[in-house]
N, C-alpha and C positions, 0 to 999 in steps of 0.2 A: 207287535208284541201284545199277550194277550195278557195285561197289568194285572188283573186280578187271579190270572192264574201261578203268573209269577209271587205277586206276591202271596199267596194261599201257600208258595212252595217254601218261601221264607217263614212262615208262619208255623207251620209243621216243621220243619229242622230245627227251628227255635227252640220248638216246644221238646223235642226229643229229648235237646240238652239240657230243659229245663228251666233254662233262662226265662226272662220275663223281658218286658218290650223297653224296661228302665233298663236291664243291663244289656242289652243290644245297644242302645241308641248309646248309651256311657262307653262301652268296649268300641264303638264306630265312629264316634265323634260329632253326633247328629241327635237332634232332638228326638223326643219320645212321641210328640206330634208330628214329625216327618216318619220314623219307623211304623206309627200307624197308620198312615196313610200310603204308606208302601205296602203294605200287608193287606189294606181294605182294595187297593187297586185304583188307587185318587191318583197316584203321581207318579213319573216313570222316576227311574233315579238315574244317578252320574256313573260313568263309568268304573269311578276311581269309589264309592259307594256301594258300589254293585260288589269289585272285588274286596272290598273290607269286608260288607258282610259274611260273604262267600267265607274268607279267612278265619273269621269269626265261629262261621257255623261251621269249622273245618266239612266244607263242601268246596263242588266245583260251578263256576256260570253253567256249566253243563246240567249240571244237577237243577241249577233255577230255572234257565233260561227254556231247554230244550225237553222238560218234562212234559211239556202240552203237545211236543210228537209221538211221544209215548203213549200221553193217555188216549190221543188217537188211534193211536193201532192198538190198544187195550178194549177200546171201546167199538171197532168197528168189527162187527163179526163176521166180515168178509175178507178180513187182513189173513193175510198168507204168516202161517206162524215164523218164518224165518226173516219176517223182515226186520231192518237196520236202520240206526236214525240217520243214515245216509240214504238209502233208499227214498225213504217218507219227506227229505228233505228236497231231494229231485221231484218229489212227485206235489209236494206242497212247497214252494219256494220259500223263502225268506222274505220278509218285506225288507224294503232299503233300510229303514232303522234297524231291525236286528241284524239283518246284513253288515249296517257300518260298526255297530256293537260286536259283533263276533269278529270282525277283522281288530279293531280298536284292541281286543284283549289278546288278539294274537301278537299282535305288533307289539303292546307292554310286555307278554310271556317270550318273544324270542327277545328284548331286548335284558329281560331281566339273566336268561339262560348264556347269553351269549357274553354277558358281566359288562354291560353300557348304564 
């Protein structure tokens, strides 16, 4: 996972809504020294962290986490203009951390859907 791109992507939806890094870290239950250093790219964060923010910044893990396949195919001017972040995903794997990350938030989203 690429920590500072992620958090670059916290840092811009933050800022859309206006908030400051005292009312993130107050609305998520985590210091104003841990939100910047998720944002500078110092620290990865917790599962249950990641989805608060996300809540927070009514955004999706999608939105943080899988932005930097995007800006892959934005940036590479040989990308075929129909490709999908499932595509880019077969052809750039996951690393096993964000692998076990995006399984971790499935497994909480079906458990939350399914009313466990």
């Amino acid at each position: 996972m690429n920590r500072k791109r992620v958090g670059n992507n916290i840092r811009k939806r933050r800022k859309e809504l206006r908030l400051t890094q005292a009312d993130l870290a107050e609305k998520a239950g985590i210091s104003v020294v841990h939100i910047s250093h998720i944002e500078n790219g110092k620290v990865s964060m917790s599962l249950e962290t990641l989805i608060s923010i996300c809540n927070i910044l009514d955004c999706t893990p999608n939105d943080v986490l899988l932005d930097e396949y995007w800006l892959l195919a934005q940036n590479n001017k040989n990308t075929d203009p129909g490709i999908t972040p499932n595509r880019l995903l077969r052809e750039k794997p996951l690393n096993p951390e964000d692998r076990f990350l995006i399984q971790r938030i499935t497994h909480l989203l079906k458990e939350h859907f399914e009313g466990h």
